[in-house]
DOFI-559465 format. One record per residue (C-alpha): residue in three letters; x, y, z. Coordinates in pm, whole numbers, padded with zeros to 5 digits, always signed. Each point is the difference from the previous one (the first is absolute). Example, Ala and Ser with C-alpha at 12.3 -4.5 7.8 and 13.67 -1.06 7.14 Angstrom:
2
ALA+01230-00450+00780SER+00137+00344-00066
//
This chain:
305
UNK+11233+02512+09090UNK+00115-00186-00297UNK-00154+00216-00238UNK+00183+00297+00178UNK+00313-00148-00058UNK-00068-00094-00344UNK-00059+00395-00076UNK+00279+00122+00160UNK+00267-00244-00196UNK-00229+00145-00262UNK+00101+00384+00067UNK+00373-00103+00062UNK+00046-00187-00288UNK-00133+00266-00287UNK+00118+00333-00038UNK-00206+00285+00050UNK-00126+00033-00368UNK-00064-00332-00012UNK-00224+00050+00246UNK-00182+00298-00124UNK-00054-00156-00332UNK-00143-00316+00234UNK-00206+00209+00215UNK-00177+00212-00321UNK-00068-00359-00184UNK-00178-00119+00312UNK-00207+00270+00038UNK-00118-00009-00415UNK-00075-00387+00048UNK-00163+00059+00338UNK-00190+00320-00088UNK-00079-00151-00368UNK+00082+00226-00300UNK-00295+00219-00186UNK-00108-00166-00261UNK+00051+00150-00354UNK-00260+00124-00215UNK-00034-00101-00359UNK-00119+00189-00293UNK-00260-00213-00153UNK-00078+00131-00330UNK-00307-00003-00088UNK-00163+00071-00341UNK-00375+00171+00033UNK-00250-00170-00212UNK-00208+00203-00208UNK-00381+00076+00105UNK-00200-00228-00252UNK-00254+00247-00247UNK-00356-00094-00129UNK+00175-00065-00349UNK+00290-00238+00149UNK-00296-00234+00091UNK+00007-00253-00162UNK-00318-00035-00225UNK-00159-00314-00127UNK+00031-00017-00418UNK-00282-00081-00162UNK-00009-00353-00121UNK+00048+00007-00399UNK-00158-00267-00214UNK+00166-00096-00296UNK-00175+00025-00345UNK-00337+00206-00084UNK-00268+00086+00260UNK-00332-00245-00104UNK-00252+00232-00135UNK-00322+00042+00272UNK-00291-00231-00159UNK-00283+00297-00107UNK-00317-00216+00100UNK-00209+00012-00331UNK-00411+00054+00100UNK-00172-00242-00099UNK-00279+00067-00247UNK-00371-00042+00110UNK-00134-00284-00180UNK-00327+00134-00183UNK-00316-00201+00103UNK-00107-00268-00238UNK-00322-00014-00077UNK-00200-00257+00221UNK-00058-00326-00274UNK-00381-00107-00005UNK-00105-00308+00226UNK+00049-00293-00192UNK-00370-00064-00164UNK-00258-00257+00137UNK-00032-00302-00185UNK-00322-00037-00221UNK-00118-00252+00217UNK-00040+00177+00305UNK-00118+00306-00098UNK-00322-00062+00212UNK-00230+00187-00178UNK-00398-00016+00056UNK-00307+00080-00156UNK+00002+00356+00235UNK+00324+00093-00121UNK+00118+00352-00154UNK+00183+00133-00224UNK+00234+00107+00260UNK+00053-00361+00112UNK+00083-00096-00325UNK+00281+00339-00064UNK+00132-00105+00333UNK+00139-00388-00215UNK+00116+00152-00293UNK+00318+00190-00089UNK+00069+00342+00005UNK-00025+00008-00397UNK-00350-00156-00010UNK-00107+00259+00258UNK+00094+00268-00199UNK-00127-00125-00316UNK-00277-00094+00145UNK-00048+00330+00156UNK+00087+00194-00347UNK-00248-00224-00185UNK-00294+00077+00226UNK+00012+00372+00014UNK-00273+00121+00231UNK-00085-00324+00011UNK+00216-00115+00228UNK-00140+00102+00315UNK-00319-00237-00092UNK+00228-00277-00094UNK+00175+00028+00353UNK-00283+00044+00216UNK-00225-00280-00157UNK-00052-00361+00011UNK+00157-00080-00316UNK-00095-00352-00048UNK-00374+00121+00057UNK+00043+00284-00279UNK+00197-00111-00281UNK-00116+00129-00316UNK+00138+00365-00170UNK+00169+00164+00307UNK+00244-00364+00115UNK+00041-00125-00355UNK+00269+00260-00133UNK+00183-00056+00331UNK+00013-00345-00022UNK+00230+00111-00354UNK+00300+00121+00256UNK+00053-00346+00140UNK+00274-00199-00062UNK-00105-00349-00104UNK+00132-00152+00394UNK-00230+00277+00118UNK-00309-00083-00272UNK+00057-00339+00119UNK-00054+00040+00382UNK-00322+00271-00085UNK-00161-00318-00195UNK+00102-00236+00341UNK-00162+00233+00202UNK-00296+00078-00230UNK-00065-00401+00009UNK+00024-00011+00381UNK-00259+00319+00056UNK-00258-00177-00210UNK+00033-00366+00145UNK+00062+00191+00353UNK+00319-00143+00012UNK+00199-00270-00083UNK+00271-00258+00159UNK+00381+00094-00038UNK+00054-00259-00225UNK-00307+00129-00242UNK+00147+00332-00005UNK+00364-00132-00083UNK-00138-00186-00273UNK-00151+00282-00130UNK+00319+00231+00018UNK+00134-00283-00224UNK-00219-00019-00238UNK+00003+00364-00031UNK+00349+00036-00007UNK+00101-00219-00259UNK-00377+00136-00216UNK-00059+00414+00050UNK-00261-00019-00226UNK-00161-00211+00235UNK-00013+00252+00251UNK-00193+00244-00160UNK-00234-00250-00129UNK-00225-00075+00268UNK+00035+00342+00175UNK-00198+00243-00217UNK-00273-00209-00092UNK-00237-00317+00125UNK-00036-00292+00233UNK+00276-00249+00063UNK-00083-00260-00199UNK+00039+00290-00366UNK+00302+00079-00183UNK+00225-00144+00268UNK+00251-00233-00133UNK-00059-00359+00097UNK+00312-00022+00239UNK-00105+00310+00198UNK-00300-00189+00094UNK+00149-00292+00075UNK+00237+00163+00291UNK-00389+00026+00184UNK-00168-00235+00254UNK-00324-00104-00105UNK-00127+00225+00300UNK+00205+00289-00142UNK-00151-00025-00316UNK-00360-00028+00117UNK+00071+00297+00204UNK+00120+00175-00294UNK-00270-00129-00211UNK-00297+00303+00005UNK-00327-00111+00112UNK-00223-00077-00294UNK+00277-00101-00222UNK-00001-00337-00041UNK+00220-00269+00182UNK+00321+00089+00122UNK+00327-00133-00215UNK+00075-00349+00087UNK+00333+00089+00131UNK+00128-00338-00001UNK-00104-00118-00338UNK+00157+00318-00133UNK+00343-00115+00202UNK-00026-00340-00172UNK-00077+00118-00374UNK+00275+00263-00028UNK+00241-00254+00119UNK-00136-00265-00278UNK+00006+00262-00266UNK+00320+00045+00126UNK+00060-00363-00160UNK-00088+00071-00323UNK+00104+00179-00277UNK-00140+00300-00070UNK-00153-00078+00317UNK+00110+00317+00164UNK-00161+00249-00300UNK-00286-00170+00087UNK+00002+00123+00387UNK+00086+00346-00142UNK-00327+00035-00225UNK-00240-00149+00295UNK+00150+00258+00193UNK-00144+00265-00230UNK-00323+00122-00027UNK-00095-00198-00340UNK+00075-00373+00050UNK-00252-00087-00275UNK+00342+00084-00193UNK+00160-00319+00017UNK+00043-00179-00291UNK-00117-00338-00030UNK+00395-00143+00046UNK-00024+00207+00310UNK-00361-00102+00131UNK+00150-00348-00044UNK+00290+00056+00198UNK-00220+00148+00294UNK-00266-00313-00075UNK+00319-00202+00125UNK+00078+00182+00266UNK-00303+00038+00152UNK-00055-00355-00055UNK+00319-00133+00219UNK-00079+00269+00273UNK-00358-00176+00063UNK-00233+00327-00045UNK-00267-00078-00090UNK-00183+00202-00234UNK-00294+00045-00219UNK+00232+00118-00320UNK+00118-00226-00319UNK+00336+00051-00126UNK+00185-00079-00368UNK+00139-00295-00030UNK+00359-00011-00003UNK+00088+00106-00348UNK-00306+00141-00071UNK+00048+00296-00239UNK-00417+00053-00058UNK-00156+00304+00209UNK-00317-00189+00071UNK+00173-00284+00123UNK-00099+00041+00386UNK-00125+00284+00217UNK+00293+00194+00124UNK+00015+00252-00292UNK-00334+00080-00073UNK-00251+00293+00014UNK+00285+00221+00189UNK-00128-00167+00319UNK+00213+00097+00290UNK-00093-00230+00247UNK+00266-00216+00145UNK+00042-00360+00144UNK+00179+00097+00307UNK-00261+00125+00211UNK-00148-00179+00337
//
């Protein structure tokens, strides 16, 4: 009822147009005005191509590329020839009575094998296939020419230890010694005779006194006393022109001494205690028939058992 009222003052007080104008406003705020479209502009983006992609660059390295290493092949080494096994010693070449030729090529070098092979000729075969310490003679002998003097040495060991049947270590070192330091010593006792001939007193002193008996042939005498022989090189040894001395009873003529020299061995003999049968020179003695030791050529010796 209120409300009523309130519109009617409201038609009485306002004029017609008033009213009009009122009624049309109402109606756009109650009804609600169309909104109004706006233009939006809007700016078409171009449809990316293959080439607009963007493409890694290559990464750039400063300065000059490095050069690839060329791998170099490396050469074959050519074989070299295979060195020969260093050579037994002397001493234990081990050599018997029943050895061969072939035992005895097998020790040596390469040069003495071929020399030794040259020398012989058609020879050779026997030499190789034979007991050479049985058959020395025209066939061995030039071969024995191609050794050196180590070699010569160890051939004369060896020949010593195939007649006794062997001998100790230390025999056979003592022998390599003596041989060494004397080649003509060597050769000496292995073309010709028994033990106790042309051998140079210090050879046969190396020996036991059952070496030497074994070396000694049968029918030949008594064997070398070993020891006395020891004892009277060492006295000579002593005295002056004491060594000559040793050098001519190692030969084959020791009625060459000269009565100086008989005297010298008189003394010798003396302070080693043999006991002999012989007379010697005095010391001093200049006369030939002064004593025994020089006379008739006699080659017997005072330094046998």
């Amino acid at each position: 009822m209120a409300f009523r009222s309130f519109f009617m003052l409201i038609r009485t007080s306002f004029g017609p147009c008033f009213l009009a104008t009122l009624a049309c406003t109402a109606l756009v705020v109650a009804c609600g005005a169309e909104p109004q479209r706006t233009a939006v502009s809007f700016e078409a983006r171009p449809t990316p191509t293959p080439d607009a992609m963007s493409t890694p660059a290559p990464t750039v390295f400063g300065g000059p590329r490095p050069t690839p290493a060329v791998s170099t092949p490396t050469p074959t080494p050519e074989p070299s020839p295979t060195p020969e096994p260093p050579a037994a010693l002397i001493t234990d070449w081990n050599l018997d009575a029943s050895s061969t030729g072939a035992d005895l090529l097998a020790l040596v070098s390469e040069d003495e094998r071929s020399c030794m092979e040259t020398t012989l000729g058609d020879r050779f075969d026997t030499f190789r296939n034979a007991a050479f310490f049985q058959n020395l003679g025209e066939t061995t002998a030039p071969a024995l020419d191609c050794l050196t003097p180590e070699s010569n040495a160890g051939f004369a060991v060896w020949m010593y230890s195939a007649t006794a049947g062997g001998l100790s270590a230390e025999t056979r070192s003592c022998l390599a010694d003596v041989f060494t330091a004397d080649p003509r010593a060597a050769p000496a006792f292995a073309g010709q005779g028994a033990a106790a001939e042309a051998v140079p007193f210090d050879v046969l002193s190396c020996l036991t006194p059952e070496e030497a008996a074994a070396m000694t042939p049968e029918g030949e005498g008594p064997s070398p006393d070993t020891e006395g022989l020891r004892c009277l090189i060492e006295e000579l040894g002593k005295l002056d022109g004491g060594e000559e001395v040793g050098r001519i009873l190692s030969t084959a003529d020791p009625g060459s001494l000269t009565p100086e020299q008989g005297a010298l061995l008189g003394q010798a003999v003396a302070a080693c205690g043999i006991e002999t049968e012989f007379t010697f020179p005095a010391p001093g003695s200049t006369s030939p028939d002064d004593g025994s030791a020089a006379t008739d050529g006699e080659t017997d010796t005072p330094f046998q058992q």
